[in-house]
C-alpha positions in Angstrom: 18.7 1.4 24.7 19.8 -1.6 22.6 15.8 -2.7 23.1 14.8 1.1 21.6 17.2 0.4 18.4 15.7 -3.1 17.9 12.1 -1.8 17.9 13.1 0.7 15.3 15.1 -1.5 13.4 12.3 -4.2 13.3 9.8 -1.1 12.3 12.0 -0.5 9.5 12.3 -4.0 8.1 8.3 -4.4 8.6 8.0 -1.4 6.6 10.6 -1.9 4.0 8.7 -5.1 3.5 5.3 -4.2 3.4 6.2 -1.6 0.2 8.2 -4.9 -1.6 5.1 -6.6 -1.1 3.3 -4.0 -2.5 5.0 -3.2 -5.3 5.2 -7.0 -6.0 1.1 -7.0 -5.7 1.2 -4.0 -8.0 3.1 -5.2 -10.7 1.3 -8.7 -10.4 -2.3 -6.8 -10.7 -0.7 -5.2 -14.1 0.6 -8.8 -15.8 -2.3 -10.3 -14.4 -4.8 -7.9 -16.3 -3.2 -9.5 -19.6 -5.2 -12.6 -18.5 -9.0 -14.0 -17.8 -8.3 -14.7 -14.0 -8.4 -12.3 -10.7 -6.3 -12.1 -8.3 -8.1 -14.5 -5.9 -8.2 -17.0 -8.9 -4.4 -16.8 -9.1 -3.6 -17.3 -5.7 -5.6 -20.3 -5.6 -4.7 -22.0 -9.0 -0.6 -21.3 -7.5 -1.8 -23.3 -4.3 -3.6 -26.2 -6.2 -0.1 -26.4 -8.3 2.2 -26.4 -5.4 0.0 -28.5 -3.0 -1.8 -31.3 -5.6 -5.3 -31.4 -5.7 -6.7 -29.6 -2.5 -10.3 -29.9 -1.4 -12.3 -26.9 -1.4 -12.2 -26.3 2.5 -8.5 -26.9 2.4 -8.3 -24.1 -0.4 -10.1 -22.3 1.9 -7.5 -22.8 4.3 -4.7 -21.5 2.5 -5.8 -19.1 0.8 -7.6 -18.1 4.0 -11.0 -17.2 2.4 -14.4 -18.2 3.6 -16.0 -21.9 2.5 -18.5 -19.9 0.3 -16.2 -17.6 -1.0 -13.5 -20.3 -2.0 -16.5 -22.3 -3.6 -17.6 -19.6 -6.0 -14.3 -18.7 -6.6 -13.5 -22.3 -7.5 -17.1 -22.2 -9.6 -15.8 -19.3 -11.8 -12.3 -21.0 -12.5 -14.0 -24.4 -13.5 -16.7 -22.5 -15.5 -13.4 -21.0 -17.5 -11.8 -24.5 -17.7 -9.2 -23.9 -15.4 -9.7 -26.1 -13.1 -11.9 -29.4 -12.5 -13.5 -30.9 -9.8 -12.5 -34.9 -9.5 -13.8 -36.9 -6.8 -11.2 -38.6 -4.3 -9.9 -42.4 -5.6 -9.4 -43.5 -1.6 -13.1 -41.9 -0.4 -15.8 -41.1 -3.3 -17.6 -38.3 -1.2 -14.3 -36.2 -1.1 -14.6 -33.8 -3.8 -10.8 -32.5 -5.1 -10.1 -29.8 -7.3 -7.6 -30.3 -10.4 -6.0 -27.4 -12.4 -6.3 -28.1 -16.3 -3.5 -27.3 -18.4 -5.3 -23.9 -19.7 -4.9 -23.1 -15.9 -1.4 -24.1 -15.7 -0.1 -22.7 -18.5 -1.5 -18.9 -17.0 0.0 -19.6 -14.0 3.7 -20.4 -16.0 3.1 -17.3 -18.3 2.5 -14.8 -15.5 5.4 -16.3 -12.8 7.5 -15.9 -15.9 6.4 -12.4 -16.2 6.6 -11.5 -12.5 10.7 -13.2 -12.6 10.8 -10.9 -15.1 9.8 -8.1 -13.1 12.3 -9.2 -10.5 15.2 -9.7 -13.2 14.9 -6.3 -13.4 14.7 -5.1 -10.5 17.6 -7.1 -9.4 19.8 -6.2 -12.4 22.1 -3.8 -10.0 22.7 -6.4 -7.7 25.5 -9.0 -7.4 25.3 -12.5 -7.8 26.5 -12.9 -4.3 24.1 -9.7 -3.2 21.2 -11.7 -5.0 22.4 -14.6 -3.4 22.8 -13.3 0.1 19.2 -11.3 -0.5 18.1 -14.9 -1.3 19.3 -16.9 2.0 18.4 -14.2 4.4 14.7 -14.0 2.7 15.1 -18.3 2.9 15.7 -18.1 6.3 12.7 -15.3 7.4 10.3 -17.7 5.8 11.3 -20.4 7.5 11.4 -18.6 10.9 7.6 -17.1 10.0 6.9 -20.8 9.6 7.9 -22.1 12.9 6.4 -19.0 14.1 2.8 -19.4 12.6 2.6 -22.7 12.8 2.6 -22.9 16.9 
């Protein structure tokens, strides 16, 4: 019984969170049509900021996209001065790509945009709900960590 109540309750939060994520997607697509990048573009140029200059197969690796794929897509963004590609100080034949500042200051606009979007949506909360919302979602990436990276 308790194993029956578990399963639905963990069906629920799975679902709950796929529709956040979508909604959070949908809203993103929206801000992002403001702007000359695509989705893919975005994701990457927010892993080049958080992670410093990535090679292109690392890129790959995160934003779990195909070497080709991640190399056109980092072709496009270069070709539209977002990013550059610099070649490694330590080892000349690595190849690492740098986000420009036309890059950066997209990214800024439209995470600005998309806490705006959450502002909102958060505006009937608490401070201690939206602090409690915040340590519980802390902790479930953390445990998604430990859990992927095995």
């Amino acid at each position: 019984m308790e194993n029956e109540i578990r399963r639905e309750s963990i069906a629920e939060l799975e679902k709950r969170l796929r529709h956040i994520s979508g909604a959070i997607k949908q809203n993103g697509r929206k801000i992002l049509n403001n702007y000359p990048i695509t989705s893919p573009q975005f994701i990457a140029l927010q892993w080049l900021i958080e992670e410093g200059n990535l090679t292109i197969g690392e890129l790959s690796q995160k934003n779990g996209l195909a070497f080709s794929t991640t190399t056109d897509l980092v072709d496009r963004m270069e070709k539209n001065n977002l990013v550059k590609r610099i070649k490694d100080e330590n080892d000349r034949r690595v190849v690492r790509i740098h986000v420009l500042n036309k890059g950066r200051n997209i990214i800024k606009e439209v995470i600005h945009k998309r806490q705006d979007f959450l502002g909102d949506v958060l505006e009937n909360f608490s401070p201690s709900q939206v602090g409690e919302l915040s340590e519980l979602l802390k902790n479930l990436q953390k445990q998604m960590k430990i859990i992927n990276d095995k």
